[in-house]
Structures are given as structure tokens and as C-alpha cells.
C-alpha positions as CSV (number, residue, x, y, z in Angstrom):
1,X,-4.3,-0.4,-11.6
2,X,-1.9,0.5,-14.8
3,X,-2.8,4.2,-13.9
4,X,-1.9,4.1,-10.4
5,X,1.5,2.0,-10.8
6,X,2.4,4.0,-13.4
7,X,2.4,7.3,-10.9
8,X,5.1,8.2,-8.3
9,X,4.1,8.4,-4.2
10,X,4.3,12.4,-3.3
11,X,5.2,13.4,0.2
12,X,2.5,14.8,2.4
13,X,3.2,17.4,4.7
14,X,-0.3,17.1,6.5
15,X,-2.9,19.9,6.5
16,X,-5.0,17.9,4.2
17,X,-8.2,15.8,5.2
18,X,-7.5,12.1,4.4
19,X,-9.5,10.3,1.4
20,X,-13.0,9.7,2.3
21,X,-16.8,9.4,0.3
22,X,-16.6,8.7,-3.7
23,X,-13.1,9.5,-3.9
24,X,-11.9,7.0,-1.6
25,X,-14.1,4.6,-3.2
26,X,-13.1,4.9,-6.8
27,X,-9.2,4.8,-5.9
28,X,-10.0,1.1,-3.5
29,X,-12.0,0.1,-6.9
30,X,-8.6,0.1,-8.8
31,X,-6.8,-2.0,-6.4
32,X,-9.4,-4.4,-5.4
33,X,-7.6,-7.2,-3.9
34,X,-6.7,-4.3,-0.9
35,X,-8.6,-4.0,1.6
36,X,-9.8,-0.7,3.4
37,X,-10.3,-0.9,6.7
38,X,-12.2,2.1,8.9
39,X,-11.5,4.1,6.3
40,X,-7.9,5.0,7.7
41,X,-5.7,2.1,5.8
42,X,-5.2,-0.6,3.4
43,X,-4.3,-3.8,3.8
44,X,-3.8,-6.9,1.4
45,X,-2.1,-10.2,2.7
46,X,-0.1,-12.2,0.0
47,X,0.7,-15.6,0.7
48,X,3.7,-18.1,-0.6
49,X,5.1,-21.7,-0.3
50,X,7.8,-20.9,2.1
51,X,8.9,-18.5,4.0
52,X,12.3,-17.7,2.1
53,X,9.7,-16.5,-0.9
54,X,7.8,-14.4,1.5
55,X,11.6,-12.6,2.3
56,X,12.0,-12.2,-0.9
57,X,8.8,-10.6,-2.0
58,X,9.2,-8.4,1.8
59,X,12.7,-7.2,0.8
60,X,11.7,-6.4,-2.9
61,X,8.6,-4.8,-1.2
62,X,10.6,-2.7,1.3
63,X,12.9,-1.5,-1.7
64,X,10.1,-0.4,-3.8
65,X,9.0,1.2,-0.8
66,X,11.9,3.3,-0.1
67,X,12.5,4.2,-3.5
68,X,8.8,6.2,-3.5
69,X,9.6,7.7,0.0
70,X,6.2,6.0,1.6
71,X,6.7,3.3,3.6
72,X,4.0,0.8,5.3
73,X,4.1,-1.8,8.0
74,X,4.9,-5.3,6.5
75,X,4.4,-8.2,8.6
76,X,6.5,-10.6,7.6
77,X,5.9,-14.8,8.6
78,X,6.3,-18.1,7.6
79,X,4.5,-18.2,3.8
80,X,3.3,-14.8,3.9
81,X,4.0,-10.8,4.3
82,X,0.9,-8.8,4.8
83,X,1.5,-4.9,3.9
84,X,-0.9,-2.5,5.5
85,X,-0.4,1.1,4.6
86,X,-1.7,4.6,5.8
87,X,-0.5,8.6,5.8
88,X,0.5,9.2,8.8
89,X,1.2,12.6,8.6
90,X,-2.9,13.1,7.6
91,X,-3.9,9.9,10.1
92,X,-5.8,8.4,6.8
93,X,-5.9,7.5,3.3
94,X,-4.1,9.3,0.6
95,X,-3.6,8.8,-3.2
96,X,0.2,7.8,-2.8
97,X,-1.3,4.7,-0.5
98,X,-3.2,3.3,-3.6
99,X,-0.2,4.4,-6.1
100,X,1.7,2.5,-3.6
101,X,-0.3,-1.2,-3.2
102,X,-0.7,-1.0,-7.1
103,X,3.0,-0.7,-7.3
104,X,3.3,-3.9,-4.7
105,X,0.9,-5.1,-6.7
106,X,3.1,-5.5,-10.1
107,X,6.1,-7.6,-8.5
């Protein structure tokens, strides 16, 4: 996970195939409290003791978001934000997905 946070999302124009097969695999190994679903996005639910925690941990979420210029769905409720997370431009997994849930990861 230290390799991945320590790398900066890149923005994908499209025209590449999404993750898939061994490489896929070995970049969910180093974030393995995500979870990949189909294939086509990540998804790792963190929970709290109230929902003023959960805003807190959304916001600093959404800021850490904006600052790598990749930005995924957060579901926000009370005593937990779920974050799911996909390239849209490539409809599937890329490396900046996993760079960003082992960013998330570290707050």
C-alpha cells in the first residue's frame, strides 16, 4: 500500500483497455480491504460512531480526491461513507483507482 499512496492519480484520456488478468490482481492485493467488483470498480465501506465522523472523513475524502483530479462516488450516511471508484473515461479499472483507495486508505 506505501507504493501506491506514495504515487500521484494521472489523467486518462481513454483509448486504453481497463486493468484486467494478473495485473488487476496484483494492484487489488495491495489494497486488500477494497473490494473489486465485476472487474469494473472498487469499493471499500468504512464505518464510524456517528454520523458527524463519517462527514468528516467524506469531506477529507473529497479533498484528497480533488487534489489528484480522480474523483469517485462517496455515499455518505449515518456512521459510514462507502467510496466506490472506477475510470470512467476507459469504463474499468485503472492504476490511479488503486493509487487512489490507498491514498483514502492513509487518513
Amino acid at each position: 500500500m506505501t507504493e501506491l499512496a506514495s504515487k500521484n492519480c494521472v489523467p486518462c484520456r481513454g483509448g486504453v483497455p481497463p486493468l484486467a488478468g494478473k495485473e488487476l490482481e496484483a494492484l487489488a492485493q495491495q489494497v486488500p480491504l477494497w473490494k473489486v467488483v465485476d472487474g469494473h470498480h472498487i469499493t471499500r465501506a468504512f464505518k464510524f460512531p456517528d454520523f458527524l465522523q463519517a462527514l468528516a472523513f467524506t469531506n477529507k475524502a473529497g479533498q484528497l480526491a480533488e487534489a489528484q483530479g480522480h474523483h469517485p462516488d462517496i455515499l455518505l450516511s449515518w456512521g459510514k461513507a462507502e467510496i466506490t471508484t472506477w475510470t470512467h473515461s476507459i469504463n474499468g479499472l485503472s492504476e490511479s483507482d488503486f493509487i487512489l483507495a490507498a491514498k483514502i486508505d492513509k487518513l
